[in-house]
C-alpha positions in Angstrom: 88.4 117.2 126.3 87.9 115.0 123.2 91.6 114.7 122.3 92.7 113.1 125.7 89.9 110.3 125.3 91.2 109.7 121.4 95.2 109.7 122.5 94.1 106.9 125.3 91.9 104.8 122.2 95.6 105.1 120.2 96.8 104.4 123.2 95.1 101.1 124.0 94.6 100.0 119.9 98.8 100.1 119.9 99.0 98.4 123.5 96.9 95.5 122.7 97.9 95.2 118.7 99.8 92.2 117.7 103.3 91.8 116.7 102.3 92.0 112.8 99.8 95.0 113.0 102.7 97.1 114.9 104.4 96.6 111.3 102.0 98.3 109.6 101.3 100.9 112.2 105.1 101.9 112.3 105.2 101.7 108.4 102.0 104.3 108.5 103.4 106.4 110.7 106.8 106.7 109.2 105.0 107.2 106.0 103.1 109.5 107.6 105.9 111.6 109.0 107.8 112.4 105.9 104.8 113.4 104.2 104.4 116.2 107.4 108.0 116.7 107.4 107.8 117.7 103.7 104.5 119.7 104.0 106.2 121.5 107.0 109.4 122.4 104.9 107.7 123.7 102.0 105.5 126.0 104.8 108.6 127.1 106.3 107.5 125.4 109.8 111.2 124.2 110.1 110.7 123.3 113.6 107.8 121.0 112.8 109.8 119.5 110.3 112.9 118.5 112.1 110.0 116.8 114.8 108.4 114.8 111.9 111.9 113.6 110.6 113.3 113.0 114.1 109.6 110.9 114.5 110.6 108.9 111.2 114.4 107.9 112.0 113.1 107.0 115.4 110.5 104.4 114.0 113.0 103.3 111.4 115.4 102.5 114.1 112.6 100.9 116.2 112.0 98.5 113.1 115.4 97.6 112.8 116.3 96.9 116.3 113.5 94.5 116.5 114.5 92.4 113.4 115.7 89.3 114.0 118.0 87.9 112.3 118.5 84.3 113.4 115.3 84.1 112.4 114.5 86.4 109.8 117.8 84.9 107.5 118.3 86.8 104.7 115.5 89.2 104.9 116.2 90.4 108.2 119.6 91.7 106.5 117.8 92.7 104.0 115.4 94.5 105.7 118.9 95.6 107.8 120.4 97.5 105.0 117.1 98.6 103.8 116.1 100.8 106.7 120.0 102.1 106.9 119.6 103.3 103.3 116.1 104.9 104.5 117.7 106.8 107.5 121.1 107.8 105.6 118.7 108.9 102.5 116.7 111.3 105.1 119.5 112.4 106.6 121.1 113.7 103.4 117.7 115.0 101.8 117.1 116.9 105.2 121.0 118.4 104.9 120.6 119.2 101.5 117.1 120.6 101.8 115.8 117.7 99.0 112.6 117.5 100.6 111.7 114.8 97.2 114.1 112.7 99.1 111.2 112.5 101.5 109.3 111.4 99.2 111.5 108.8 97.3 111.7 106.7 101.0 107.7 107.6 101.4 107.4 105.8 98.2 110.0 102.6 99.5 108.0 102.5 103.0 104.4 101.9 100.6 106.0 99.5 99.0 107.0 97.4 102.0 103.9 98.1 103.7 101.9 96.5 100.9 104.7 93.5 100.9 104.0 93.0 104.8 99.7 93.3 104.2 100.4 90.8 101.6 102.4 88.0 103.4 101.3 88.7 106.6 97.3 89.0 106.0 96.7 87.2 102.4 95.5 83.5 103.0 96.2 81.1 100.6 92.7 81.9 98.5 93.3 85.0 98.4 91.0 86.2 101.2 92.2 89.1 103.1 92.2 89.2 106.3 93.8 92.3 107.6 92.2 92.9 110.9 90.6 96.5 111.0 91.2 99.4 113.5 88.4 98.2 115.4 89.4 94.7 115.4 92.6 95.0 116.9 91.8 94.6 120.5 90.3 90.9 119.6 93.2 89.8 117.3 95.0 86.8 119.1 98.3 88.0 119.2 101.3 85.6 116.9 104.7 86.3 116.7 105.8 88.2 113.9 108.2 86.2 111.5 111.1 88.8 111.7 110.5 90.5 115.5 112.0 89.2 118.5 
């Protein structure tokens, strides 16, 4: 009963987030996923695993098909060959049964998260002003420096 009225909130919060905050959401998730996908390994849940991982290549491939490179410049490539690495890395880890390869692009995805929190929320004074979950249905939507 609950969970149907939560999935429509997640729903509506992704619907009516801006371009920038879908960043972060699909950096968080992906993060999210490998952690799962290793948890799920090491518990022998093998199925649950290959869904987290699938999730994870899916929302890497999402971020990469909505880079823009005209333009994004040299960051969009970049950001290109970045996420190739992530989803080649994965692959391999999930082949060989690495599951600290999980980790290893876990720990890359933080990273960028932070870089996005920082250039896309810092102002110049330092004041952050990364909307909240709450927010995100009042945030006047820009568009993102790198999406189309």
């Amino acid at each position: 009963m609950f969970g149907s009225g939560y999935q429509a909130y997640q729903k509506s919060s992704i619907l009516t987030a801006d371009p920038k905050r879908l960043i972060i959401l699909c950096y968080e998730e992906a993060i999210q996923g490998l952690v799962q996908a290793k948890t799920k390994y090491l518990s022998r849940d093998y199925e649950a695993k290959g869904r987290a991982v699938q999730k994870t290549l899916d929302l890497l491939n999402h971020l990469r098909e909505t880079l823009d490179f005209e333009r994004g410049g040299e960051i969009a490539k970049q950001l290109d060959r970045l996420y190739g690495f992530m989803i080649g890395h994965i692959l391999k880890s999930d082949h060989r049964r690495d599951v600290n390869g999980f980790s290893e692009v876990a720990g890359m995805l933080e990273q960028l998260k932070s870089a996005w929190e920082e250039a896309l929320y810092r102002q110049p004074g330092g004041k952050n002003i990364f909307p909240q979950k709450e927010d995100l249905s009042f945030s006047t939507p820009e568009e993102g420096i790198l999406l189309r």
